[in-house]
C-alpha positions as CSV (number, residue, x, y, z in Angstrom):
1,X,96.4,35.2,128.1
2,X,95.4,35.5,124.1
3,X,95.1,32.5,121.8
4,X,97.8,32.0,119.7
5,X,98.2,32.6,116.6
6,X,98.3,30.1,113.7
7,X,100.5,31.4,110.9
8,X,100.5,29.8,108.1
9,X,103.3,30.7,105.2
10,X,103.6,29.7,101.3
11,X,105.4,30.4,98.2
12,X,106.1,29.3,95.0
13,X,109.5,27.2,95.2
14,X,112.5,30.1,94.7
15,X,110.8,33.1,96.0
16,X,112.4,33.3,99.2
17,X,110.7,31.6,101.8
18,X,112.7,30.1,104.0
19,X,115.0,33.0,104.5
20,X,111.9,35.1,105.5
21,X,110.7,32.4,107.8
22,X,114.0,32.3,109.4
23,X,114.3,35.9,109.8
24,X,110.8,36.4,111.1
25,X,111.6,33.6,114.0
26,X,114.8,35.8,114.8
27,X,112.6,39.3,114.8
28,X,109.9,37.8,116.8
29,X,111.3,35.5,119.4
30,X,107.8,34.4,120.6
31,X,107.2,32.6,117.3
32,X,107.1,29.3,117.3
33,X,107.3,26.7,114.5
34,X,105.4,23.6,114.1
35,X,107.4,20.4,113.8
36,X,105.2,18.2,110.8
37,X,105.1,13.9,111.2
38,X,106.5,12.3,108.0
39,X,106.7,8.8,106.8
40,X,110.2,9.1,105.5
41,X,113.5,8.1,107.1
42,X,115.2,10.7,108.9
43,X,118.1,12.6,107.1
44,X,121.5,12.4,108.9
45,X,121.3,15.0,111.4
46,X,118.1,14.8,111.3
47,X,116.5,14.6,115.1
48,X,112.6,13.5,116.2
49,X,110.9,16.1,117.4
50,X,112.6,18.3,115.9
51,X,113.0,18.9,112.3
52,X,110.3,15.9,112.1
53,X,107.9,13.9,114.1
54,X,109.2,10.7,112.4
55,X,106.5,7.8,112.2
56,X,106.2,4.7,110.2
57,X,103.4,4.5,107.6
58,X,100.8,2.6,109.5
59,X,100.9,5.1,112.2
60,X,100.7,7.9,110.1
61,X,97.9,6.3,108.0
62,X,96.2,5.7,111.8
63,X,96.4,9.1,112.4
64,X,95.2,10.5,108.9
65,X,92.1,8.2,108.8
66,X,91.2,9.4,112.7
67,X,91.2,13.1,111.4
68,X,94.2,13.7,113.9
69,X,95.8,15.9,111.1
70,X,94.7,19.8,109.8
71,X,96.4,18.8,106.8
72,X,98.1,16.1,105.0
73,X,99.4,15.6,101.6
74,X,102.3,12.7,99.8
75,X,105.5,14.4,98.6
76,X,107.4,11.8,96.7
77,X,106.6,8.4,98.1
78,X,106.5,9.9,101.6
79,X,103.6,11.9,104.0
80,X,103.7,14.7,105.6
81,X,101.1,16.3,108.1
82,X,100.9,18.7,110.7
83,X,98.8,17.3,113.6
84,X,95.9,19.1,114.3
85,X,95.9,18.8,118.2
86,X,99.5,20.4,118.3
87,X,97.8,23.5,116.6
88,X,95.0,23.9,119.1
89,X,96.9,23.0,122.1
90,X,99.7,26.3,121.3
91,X,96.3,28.3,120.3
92,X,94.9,27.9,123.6
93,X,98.5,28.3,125.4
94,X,98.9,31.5,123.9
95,X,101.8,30.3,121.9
96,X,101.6,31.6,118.2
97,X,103.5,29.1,115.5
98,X,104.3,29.9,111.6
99,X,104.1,26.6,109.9
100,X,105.8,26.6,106.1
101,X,103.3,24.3,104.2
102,X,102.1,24.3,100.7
103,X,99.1,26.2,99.2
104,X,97.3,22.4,98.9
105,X,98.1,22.1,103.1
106,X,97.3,26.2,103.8
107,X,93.9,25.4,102.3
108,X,93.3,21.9,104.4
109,X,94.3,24.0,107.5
110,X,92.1,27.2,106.8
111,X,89.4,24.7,106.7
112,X,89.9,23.2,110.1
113,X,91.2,26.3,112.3
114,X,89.3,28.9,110.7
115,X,90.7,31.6,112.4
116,X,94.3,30.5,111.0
117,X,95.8,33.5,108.9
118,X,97.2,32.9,105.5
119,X,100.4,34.4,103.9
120,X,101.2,34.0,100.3
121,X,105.0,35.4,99.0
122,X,104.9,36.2,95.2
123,X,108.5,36.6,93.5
124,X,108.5,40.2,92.0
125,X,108.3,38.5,88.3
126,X,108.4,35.3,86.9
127,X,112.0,36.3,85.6
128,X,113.3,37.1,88.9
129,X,111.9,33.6,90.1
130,X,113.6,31.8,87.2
131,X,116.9,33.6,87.5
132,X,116.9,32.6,91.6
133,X,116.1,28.6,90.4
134,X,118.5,28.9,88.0
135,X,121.3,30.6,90.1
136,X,120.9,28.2,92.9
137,X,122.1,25.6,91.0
138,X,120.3,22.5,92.6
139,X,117.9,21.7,89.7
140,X,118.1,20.8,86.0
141,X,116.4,23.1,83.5
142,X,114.0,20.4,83.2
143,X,113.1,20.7,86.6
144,X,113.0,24.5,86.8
145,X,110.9,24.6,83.8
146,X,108.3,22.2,85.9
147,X,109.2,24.4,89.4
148,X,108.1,27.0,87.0
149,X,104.6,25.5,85.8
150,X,104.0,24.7,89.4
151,X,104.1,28.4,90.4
152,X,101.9,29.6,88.5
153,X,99.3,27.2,89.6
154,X,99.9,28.2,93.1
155,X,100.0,31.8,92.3
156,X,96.9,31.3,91.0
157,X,95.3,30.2,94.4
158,X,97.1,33.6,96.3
159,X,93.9,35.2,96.0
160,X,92.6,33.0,98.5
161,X,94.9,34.0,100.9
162,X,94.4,36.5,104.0
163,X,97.7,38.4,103.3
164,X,100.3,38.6,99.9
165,X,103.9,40.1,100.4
166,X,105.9,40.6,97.1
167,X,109.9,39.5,98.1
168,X,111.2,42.2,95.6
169,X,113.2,43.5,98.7
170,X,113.7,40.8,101.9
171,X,114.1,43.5,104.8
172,X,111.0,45.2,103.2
173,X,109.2,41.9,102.9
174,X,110.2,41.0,106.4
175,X,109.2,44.2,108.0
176,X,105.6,43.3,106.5
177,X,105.7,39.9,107.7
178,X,106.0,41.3,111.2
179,X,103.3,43.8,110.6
180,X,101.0,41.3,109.6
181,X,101.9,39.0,112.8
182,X,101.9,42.2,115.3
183,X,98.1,43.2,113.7
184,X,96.7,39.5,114.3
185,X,97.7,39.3,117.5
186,X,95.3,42.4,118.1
187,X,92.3,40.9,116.9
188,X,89.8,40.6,119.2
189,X,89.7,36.6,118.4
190,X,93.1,36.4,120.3
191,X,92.1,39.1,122.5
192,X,89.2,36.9,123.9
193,X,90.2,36.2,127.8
194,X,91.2,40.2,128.1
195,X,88.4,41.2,126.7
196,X,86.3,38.8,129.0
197,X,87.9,40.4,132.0
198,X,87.0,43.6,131.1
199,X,83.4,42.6,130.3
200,X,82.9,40.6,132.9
201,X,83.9,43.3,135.8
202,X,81.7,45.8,133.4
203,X,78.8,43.1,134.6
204,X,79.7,42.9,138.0
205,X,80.2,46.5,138.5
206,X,76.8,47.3,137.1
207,X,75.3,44.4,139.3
208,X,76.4,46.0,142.1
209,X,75.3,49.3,141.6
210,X,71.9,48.3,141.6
């Protein structure tokens, strides 16, 4: 068994990442997706456990000041956090999960699972990400003008990342996304227990031939 990898996406609002995320979970089968506890009510439709862990403030609160969460941040009125034992318990399963989370959240979670790999998707331009806001048609310009001011900040943190993909092209961008995930699985971090194996009976062999 290998430990599992910790995937951990961003992108500025508009460049695509959802799509991608949803396309990489329908290449690669074996990729999991972590399920986040928020304070606020659930949408209809909306089931616990499994678009949210849905929790009422005190418990959240609870949980934040015990340290039970790799990160945490408040969207709106409302928190959000991805608890940190659900990480390690899939690492140590073997089961590798992509969670989408915000460049603020990617950093809080490098900083906790250090071997947690970082993927940052730029829009090809800044006119190509305000022509997607603007042809989507959810937001006001107002809003897209400050969805705009917020990329850039976050672009500005990419270089922090393990990994940047440009989604100029979203098979292209894909096929790199699973690139990336097929190369981490070979690391020898998540290669640990086979290499053991092989190590150990190394040992033992040469023992023996004493």
């Amino acid at each position: 068994m290998r430990q599992g990898l910790v995937l951990v996406i961003s992108a500025p609002s508009g460049a695509g990442k959802s799509t991608l995320i949803r396309r990489l979970r329908e290449a690669m089968p074996g990729l999991g997706y972590s399920v986040s506890h928020t304070t606020r009510p659930p949408r209809p439709g909306e089931r616990d456990g499994v678009e949210y862990h849905f929790v009422d403030r005190a418990t959240f609160e609870a949980m934040r000041d015990g340290g039970e969460f790799a990160e945490w941040a408040e969207v709106h009125g409302n928190l959000y956090g991805t608890a940190l034992t659900e990480l390690r318990t899939a690492a140590e399963a073997g089961q590798d999960l992509v969670l989408d989370i915000d460049v603020q959240g990617a950093l809080q979670v490098a900083q906790r699972l250090p071997h947690a790999v970082l993927v940052f998707v730029l829009p090809p331009s800044w006119e190509e990400l305000r022509r997607r806001l603007v042809e989507r048609g959810q937001d006001s310009p107002e809003v897209i003008e400050r969805r705009l001011a917020n990329a850039r900040r976050e672009v500005s943190v990419a270089p922090r990342y393990d990994y940047v993909v440009v989604n100029d092209d979203v098979d292209r961008c894909l096929g790199e996304l699973v690139a990336v995930v097929r190369a981490e699985r070979c690391r020898p971090v998540r290669q640990r227990e086979a290499l053991d194996r092989l190590l150990g009976a190394r040992a033992t062999a040469a023992s023996a031939g004493r």
